[in-house]
C-alpha positions in Angstrom: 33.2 30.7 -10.3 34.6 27.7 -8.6 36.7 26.4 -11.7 37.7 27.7 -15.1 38.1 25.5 -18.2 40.5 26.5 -20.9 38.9 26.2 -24.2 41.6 26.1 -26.9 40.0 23.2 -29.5 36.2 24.0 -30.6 36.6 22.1 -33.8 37.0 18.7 -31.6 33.2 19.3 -30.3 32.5 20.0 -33.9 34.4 16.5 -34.9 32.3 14.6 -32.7 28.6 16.2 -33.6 29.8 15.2 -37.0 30.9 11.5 -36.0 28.1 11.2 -33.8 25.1 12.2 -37.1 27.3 9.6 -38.8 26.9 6.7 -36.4 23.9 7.2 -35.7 22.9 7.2 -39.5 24.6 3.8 -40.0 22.8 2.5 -37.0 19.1 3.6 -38.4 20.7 2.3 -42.1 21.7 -1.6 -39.9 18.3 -0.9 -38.4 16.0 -0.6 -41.2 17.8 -3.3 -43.4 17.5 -6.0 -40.4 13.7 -5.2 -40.3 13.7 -5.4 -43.9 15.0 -9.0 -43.7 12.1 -9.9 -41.2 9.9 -8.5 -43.2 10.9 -10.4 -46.7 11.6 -14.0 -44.1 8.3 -13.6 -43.2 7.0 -13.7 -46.5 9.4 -16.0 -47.8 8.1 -18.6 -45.2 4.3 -17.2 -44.9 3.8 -17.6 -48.7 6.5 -19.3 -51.0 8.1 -22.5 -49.2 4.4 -24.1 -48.3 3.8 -23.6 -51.8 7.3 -25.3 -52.7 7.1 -28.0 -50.4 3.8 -28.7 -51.3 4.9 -29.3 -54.4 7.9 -31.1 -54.0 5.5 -33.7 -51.9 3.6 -34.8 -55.1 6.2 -34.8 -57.2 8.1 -37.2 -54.8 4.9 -39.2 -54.4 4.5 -39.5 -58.1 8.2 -40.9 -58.0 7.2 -43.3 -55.2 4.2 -44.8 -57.2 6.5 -45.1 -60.3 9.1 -46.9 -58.2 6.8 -49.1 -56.7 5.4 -50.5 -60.0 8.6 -51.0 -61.4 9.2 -53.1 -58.5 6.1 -54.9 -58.3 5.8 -55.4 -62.6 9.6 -56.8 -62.3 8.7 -58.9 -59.3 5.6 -60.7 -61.9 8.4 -62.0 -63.8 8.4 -65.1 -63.6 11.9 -66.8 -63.2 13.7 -69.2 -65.9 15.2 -72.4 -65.2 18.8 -70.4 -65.9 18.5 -66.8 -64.0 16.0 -65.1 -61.6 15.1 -61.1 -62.8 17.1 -59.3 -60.3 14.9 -56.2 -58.5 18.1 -54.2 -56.4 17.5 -51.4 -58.5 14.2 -51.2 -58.1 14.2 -52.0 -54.7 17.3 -49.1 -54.0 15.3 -46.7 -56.2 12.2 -47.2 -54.0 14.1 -46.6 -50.9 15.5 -43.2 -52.5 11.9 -42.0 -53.4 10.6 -43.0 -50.2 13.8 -40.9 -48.1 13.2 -37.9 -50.3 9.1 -38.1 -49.8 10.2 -38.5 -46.0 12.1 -35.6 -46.5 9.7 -33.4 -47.7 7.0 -34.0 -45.6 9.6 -32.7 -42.7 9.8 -29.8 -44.4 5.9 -28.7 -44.8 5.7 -29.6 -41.3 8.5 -27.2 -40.3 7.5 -25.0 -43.0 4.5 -24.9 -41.5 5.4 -24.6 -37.2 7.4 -21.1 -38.5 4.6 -19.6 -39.6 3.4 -19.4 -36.6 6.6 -19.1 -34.4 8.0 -16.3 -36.9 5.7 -13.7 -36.3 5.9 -14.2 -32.9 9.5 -13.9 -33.0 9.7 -11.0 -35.0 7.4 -8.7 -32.4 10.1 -9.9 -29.8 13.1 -8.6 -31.7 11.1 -5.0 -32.8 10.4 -4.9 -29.5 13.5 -5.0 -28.1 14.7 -2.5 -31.1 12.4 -0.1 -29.6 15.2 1.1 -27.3 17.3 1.9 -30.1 15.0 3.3 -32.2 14.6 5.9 -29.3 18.2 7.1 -29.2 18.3 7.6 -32.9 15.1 9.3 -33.1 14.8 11.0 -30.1 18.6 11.6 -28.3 20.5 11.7 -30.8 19.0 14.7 -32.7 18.6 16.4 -28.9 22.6 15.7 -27.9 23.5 17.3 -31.8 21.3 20.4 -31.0 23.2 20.9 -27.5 26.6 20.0 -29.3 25.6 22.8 -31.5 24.6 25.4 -29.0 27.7 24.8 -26.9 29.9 25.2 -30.1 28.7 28.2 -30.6 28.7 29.7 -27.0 32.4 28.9 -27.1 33.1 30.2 -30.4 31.0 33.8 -29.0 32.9 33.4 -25.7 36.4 33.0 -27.3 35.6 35.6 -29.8 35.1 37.9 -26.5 33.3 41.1 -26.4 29.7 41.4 -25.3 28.8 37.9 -26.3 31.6 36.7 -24.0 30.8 39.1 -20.8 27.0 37.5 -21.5 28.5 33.8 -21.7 30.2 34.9 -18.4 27.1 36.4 -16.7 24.7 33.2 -17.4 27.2 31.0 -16.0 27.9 33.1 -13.0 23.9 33.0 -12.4 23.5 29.2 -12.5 27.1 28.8 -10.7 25.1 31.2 -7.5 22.0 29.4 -8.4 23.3 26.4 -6.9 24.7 27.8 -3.9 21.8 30.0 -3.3 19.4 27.8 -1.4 21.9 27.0 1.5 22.6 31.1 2.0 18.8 31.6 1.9 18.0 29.7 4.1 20.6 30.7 6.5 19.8 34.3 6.9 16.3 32.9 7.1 16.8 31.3 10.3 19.0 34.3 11.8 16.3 36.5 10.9 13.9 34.8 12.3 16.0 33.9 15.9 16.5 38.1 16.1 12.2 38.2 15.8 12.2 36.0 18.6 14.8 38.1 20.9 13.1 41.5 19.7 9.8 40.1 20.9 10.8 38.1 24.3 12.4 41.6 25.3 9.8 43.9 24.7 6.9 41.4 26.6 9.8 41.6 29.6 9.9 45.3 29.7 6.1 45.6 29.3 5.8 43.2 32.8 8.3 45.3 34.5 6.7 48.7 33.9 3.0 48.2 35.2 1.8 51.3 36.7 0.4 51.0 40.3 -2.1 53.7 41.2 -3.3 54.4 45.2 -5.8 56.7 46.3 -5.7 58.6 49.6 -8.6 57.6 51.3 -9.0 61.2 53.4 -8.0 63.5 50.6 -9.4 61.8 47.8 -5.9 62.6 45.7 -4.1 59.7 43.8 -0.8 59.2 42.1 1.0 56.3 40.6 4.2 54.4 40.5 6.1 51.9 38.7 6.1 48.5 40.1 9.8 48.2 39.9 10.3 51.3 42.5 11.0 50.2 45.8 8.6 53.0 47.5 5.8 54.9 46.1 6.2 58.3 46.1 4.8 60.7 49.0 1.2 61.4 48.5 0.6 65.1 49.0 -2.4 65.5 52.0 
């Protein structure tokens, strides 16, 4: 192995398996309450504040019709010689009743534009929790296991005996794993290069050792030579 790693603290993996299970619990706890708040908003605006604002609306109109027939019965008054019926108040009370109608129409009109828009918003935001969601129910658990399983490798290895010489062994294996492709295919290639050589040399010799036969034409005898001899041998009459 390349390099060694002194172990001499296992309880500090330990630590942080145990602060990571408690993070990620209060993230899934911050999670589910912020859904919960979507969830009760919706409602809140969906279903209670049309039926507030709808209210509020005639109530406030009641209070405009009252304001204006104060006004108008106080206006009928006819006037004396000494004083003319003042109608400020009625006239300031009107213009309240009026702001506050105003007011609450504004309202059931907004009231209104959310219910819409809110839902719409609210798939937005889940969806962008989905990421989340994904680490805590899916990562997290899987980085805990591994946390675990290295904990306990260490533990075995520190411990020594067979469990250690086995620790040892499977990390030797992926350690030659890695370097195994490059040897591979290394001796491959020379292997392959010494096939070529063998096979080039043994066409060569084959050309070089053709055997050339010649007949006496008198005597009817024939013998045969290599092709690399300079002469042929003597034929016998």
């Amino acid at each position: 192995m390349g390099e060694q790693i002194k172990v001499a603290d296992v309880e500090t993996i330990e630590r942080f398996r145990a602060s990571l299970l408690v993070a990620s619990e209060t993230f899934g706890l911050a999670l589910e309450e912020a859904e919960g708040e979507i969830e009760r908003t919706l409602a809140w605006v969906e279903s209670e504040q049309p039926d507030f604002w709808r209210k509020r609306m005639r109530k406030v109109q009641d209070e405009v019709v009252m304001c204006k027939s104060a006004l108008f019965r106080k206006q009928e008054i006819k006037a004396t010689a000494d004083a003319r019926p003042s109608v400020v108040d009625e006239k300031k009370a009107l213009d309240r009743a009026m702001k506050r109608l105003e007011y609450a129409e504004t309202k059931l009109r907004n009231t209104k534009r959310w219910s819409t828009e809110l839902p719409r918003q609210s798939v937005i935001f889940k969806g962008a929790l989905s990421g989340m969601h994904t680490v805590l129910d899916r990562d997290v658990p899987r980085m805990s296991a591994m946390l675990k399983r290295m904990t306990e490798h260490l533990e075995a290895y520190l411990r020594g005996g067979e469990e250690s010489d086995r620790l040892l062994e499977i990390l030797g294996a992926s350690s030659n794993m890695s370097r195994g492709g490059d040897v591979d295919e290394t001796g491959a290639a020379d292997e392959s290069a010494a096939a070529d050589s063998a096979t080039d040399g043994s066409v060569h010799a084959d050309s070089t050792k053709d055997d050339i036969t010649t007949t006496d034409s008198t005597t009817g005898t024939s013998a045969s030579f290599e092709s690399g001899e300079q002469t042929p041998p003597e034929v016998t009459q």
